[in-house]
Every structure is written in structure tokens, then in C-alpha cells.
C-alpha positions, -999 to +999 in steps of 0.1 A: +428-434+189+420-466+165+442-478+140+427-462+112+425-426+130+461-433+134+460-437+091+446-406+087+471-387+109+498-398+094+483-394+058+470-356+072+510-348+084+523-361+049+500-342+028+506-310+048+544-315+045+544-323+004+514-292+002+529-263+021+560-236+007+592-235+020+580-204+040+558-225+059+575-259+062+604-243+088+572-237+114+559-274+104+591-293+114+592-271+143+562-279+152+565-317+146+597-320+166+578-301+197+548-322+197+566-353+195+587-339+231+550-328+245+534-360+238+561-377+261+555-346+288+518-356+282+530-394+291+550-382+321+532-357+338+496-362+327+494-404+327+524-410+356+517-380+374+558-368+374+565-334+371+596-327+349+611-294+338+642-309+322+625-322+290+648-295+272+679-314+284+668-345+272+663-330+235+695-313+236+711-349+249+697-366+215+709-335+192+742-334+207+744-374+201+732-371+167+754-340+157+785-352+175+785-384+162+777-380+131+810-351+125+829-381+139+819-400+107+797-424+119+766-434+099+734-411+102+709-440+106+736-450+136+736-418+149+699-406+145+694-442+171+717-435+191+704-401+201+668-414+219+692-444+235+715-421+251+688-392+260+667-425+281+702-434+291+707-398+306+672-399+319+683-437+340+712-419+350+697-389+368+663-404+370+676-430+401+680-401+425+657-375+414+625-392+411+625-399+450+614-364+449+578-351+444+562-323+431+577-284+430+608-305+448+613-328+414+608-300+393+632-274+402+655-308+405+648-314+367+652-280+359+686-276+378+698-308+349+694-286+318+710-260+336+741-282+341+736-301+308+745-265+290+770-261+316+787-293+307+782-287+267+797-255+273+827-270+283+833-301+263+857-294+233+844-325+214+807-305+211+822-275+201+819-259+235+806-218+237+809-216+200+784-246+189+792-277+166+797-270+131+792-291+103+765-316+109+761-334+078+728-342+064+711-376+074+714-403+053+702-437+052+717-458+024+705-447-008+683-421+006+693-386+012+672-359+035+683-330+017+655-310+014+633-295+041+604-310+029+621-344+032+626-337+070+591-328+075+579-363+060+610-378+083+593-363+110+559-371+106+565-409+103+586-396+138+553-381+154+529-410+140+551-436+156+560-420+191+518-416+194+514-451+182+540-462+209+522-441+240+488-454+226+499-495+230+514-484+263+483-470+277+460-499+265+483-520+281+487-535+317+517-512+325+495-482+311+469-492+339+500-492+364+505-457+351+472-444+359+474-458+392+508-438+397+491-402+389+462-410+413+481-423+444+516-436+446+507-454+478+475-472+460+494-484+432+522-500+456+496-515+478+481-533+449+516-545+433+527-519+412+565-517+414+563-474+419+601-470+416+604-492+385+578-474+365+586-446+376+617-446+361+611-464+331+582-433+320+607-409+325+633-428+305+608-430+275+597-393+277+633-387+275+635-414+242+613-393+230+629-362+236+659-374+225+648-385+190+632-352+180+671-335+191+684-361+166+662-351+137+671-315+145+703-319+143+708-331+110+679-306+099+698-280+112+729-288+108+741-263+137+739-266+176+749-246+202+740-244+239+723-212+234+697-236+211+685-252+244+677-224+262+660-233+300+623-215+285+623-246+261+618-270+293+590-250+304+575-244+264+572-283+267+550-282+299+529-253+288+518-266+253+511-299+273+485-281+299+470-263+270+463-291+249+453-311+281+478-336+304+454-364+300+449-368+267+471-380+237+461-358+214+475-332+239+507-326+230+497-323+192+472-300+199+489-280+224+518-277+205+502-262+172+479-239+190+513-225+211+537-222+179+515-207+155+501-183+187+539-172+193+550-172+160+523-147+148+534-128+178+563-129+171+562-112+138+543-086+154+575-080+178+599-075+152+577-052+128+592-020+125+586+007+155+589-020+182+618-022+207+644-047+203+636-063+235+596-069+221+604-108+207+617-117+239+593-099+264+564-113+239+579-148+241+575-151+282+543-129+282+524-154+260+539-183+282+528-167+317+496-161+306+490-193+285+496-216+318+479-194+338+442-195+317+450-232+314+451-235+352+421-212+357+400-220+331+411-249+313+422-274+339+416-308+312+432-287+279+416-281+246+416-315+242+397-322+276+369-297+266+367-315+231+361-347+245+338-334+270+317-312+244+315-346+217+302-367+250+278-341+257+269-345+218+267-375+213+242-382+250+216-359+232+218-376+204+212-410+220+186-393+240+149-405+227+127-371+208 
């Protein structure tokens, strides 16, 4: 992506957010927050080639930075910082002894870190504990005040934009080369000088940045946290909307995540029509999951974004092809 595609993104996410009704912009913050997590799974898994389903920690780590701090008094621009700091800091912290793992190993070791994440929350007076933290003030940075849910889905646009302009310097840089190199052979990459334990950590510290500043935003957008608003299906949301929209690709976690939230929101307003069971939202919820990763796997093993890119090459050779 070129600077001025980058332009038009950003100009696309603020029109939408100053053009939709309050109806719609709940699922468009939502959906901003989630692809800003996805596009550091996309980093992580698709680019370093580390599996991770602990991403939902991570965001919870930055929310319950943000929230907490900011009930203590502190200022919101303080407290909306601190939240991807301490979530990378988390991510140093656990990242040291997990990441000499591999594959289903590393995963069910990230996985096992939001399960004690909650734990811990649970038990921690100064969070709230069981009952959730009250009270979260609204962000504000000097004169300005995000009030409005419209404000927070231009706050997290400028969020999105950035985090994509961050990955997209990384990867056209030497230690986005070093990645690559990771994801196709740990050994290569050390034989030719890449320092694999370094970057190794330092990707899954910035997945876990970004992670952390999207729990920040939500926090002050929501005003409300509670372990049960980190459940251990949101680790695994991340890494599904990531394989749809494609692992390699940038665009990945945008696309991924739009295509999942507006597929799960429409079923979920099928679940709770009248008629259905009580247990429909939930059973839909894991059903559309399952099957999502599995047709990814089967048949779309690059994401949408993969077959996009492949169908414009294939374009764009016949074109250049003589009549």
C-alpha cells in the first residue's frame, strides 16, 4: 500500500464514521477496534510465522490499563498510552518463555495466558474483580472531549490508519525481510544472521501494542469492563478473521474483520428473532467460527485478500498480453 492508498483509507474510514446513524456506528467501532488486533495477528502469525491464541489477553491488558488508570484520576491521553506499553510489556514478560515453543505447543501456551489473565482480573480488587470496573470516564485530551460515539469512531480510524501505516514501514524495511525469513525457516534466518529470539519477541510485543491500544480505546468508549468482556472465543475471533482475510497480506485483517462482524452480526439477529431458543446467539456464534476457519483452510488457504491479489495479477498479465 502507497502513501496515497493509505490517504484514501483513512479519508474512506472518516467519511463512513461522520455518514452512518448511531444504529450503525456501535458495529463500526467494533469493527475498527478488531481489525486494528487482526492486523497485528496478520503481522504475527502470517509475516513471523508465530502462532498466538492470546491476542484477547493482550486487548484486555490495554482496557484494563486504560480503565483502571483512568478511575484513579490520571489523565486520558496518559492512560490511553499507557495501555499498548503495558499490553507489549505483558507480551515481554510472557513472551521470554513461551516463544521457545512452536506451533499447536505455543498456542495452547498463549491461550492458557488469557485464561489466567481473567483469572487474575477476577481477583484483583483494584479492577473491580467478578463485578467489572465501573465508571470509566470519557477520554479526554486537553480541550477535546470524545463524547459522542461518532467521535470514537474518527478516534479509531486515525487508530487503524496508523497501526497499518506502522506494519507497512516495518515490512519494507530490513527487519520486515528478517521477518519473512522467520515464517519460512527459523533455521535459515539464523544461519544468515537474523537474531531469531530477538525478533521473535519484539513481533509479538508489537502485536500485543496493538492489541493493547484498541482495549484502551474501548475502554473509555465503553466505559464498562468486566472479565466476562474478554471472553477466551475473542482470541480465537482474532485468528479466524485473520485466515479469512488472508495471513499474508495487510489488508487482511481489515478485510477479514468486516466480512466476519457484519457475517455474525446479521446472524446474530437472526438468533434472537422471536421463535428461536435462547441458546441460538451462542450456538450461532461458534457455528459460524468452526465453519469459517474450516473453508478458509480448505478452500481459501491465501484469504480473500490472497485471491484478490491473485485475480488483479491474472488481470492485469492479459492485459499486458499483445491482441
Amino acid at each position: 500500500m502507497g502513501r496515497y492508498a493509505f490517504v484514501a483509507l483513512l479519508v474512506g474510514a472518516l467519511s463512513l464514521a461522520s455518514l452512518l446513524d448511531e444504529s450503525a456506528l456501535q458495529l463500526y467501532v467494533l469493527f475498527l477496534l478488531t481489525a486494528i488486533v487482526t492486523v497485528g495477528v496478520c503481522l504475527l502469525m502470517g509475516y513471523a510465522g508465530q502462532v498466538s491464541l492470546g491476542q484477547g489477553a493482550f486487548y484486555a491488558a490495554g482496557a484494563y490499563t486504560a480503565g483502571v488508570l483512568a478511575t484513579q484520576g490520571y489523565p486520558g491521553l496518559f492512560a490511553l498510552i499507557a495501555a499498548p506499553l503495558v499490553a507489549a510489556a505483558v507480551a515481554l514478560l510472557v513472551g521470554v518463555p513461551l516463544l521457545t515453543l512452536r506451533g499447536h505447543h505455543l498456542a495452547f501456551a498463549t491461550l492458557a495466558t488469557h485464561l489466567i489473565f481473567l483469572s487474575v482480573v477476577g481477583e484483583m480488587p483494584l479492577a473491580g474483580g467478578d463485578v467489572g470496573l465501573q465508571g470509566i470516564p470519557r477520554l479526554r485530551v486537553g480541550p477535546v472531549a470524545f463524547e459522542s460515539l461518532r467521535s470514537y469512531a474518527f478516534l479509531s480510524s486515525f487508530a487503524l490508519v496508523a497501526v497499518l501505516v506502522v506494519v507497512q514501514n516495518i515490512l519494507a524495511s530490513r527487519p520486515g525481510r528478517a521477518l519473512r525469513a522467520l515464517s519460512s525457516s527459523e533455521e535459515g534466518a539464523a544461519a544468515v544472521g537474523v537474531p531469531v529470539g530477538r525478533y521473535k519477541l519484539a513481533v509479538f510485543a508489537l502485536s500485543a501494542a496493538f492489541a493493547g491500544l484498541a482495549g484502551g480505546i474501548y475502554a473509555f468508549h465503553i466505559g464498562y469492563l468486566a472479565p466476562g468482556s474478554f471472553p477466551v472465543l475473542l482470541s480465537i475471533e482474532y485468528v479466524v478473521m485473520a485466515a479469512i482475510g488472508g495471513l499474508g497480506s495487510l489488508s487482511g485483517g481489515v478485510v477479514g474483520s468486516a466480512v466476519v462482524i457484519l457475517l455474525v452480526h446479521v446472524l446474530s439477529r437472526l438468533a434472537t428473532m422471536q421463535g428461536m431458543p435462547d441458546t441460538a446467539p451462542a450456538i450461532l456464534s461458534y457455528a459460524v467460527y468452526a465453519t469459517l476457519l474450516i473453508l478458509a483452510v480448505l478452500f481459501l488457504p491465501a484469504g480473500i485478500s490472497g485471491v484478490a491479489a491473485s485475480a488483479h495479477a491474472r488481470i492485469s498479465q492479459r492485459w499486458k498480453q499483445p491482441s
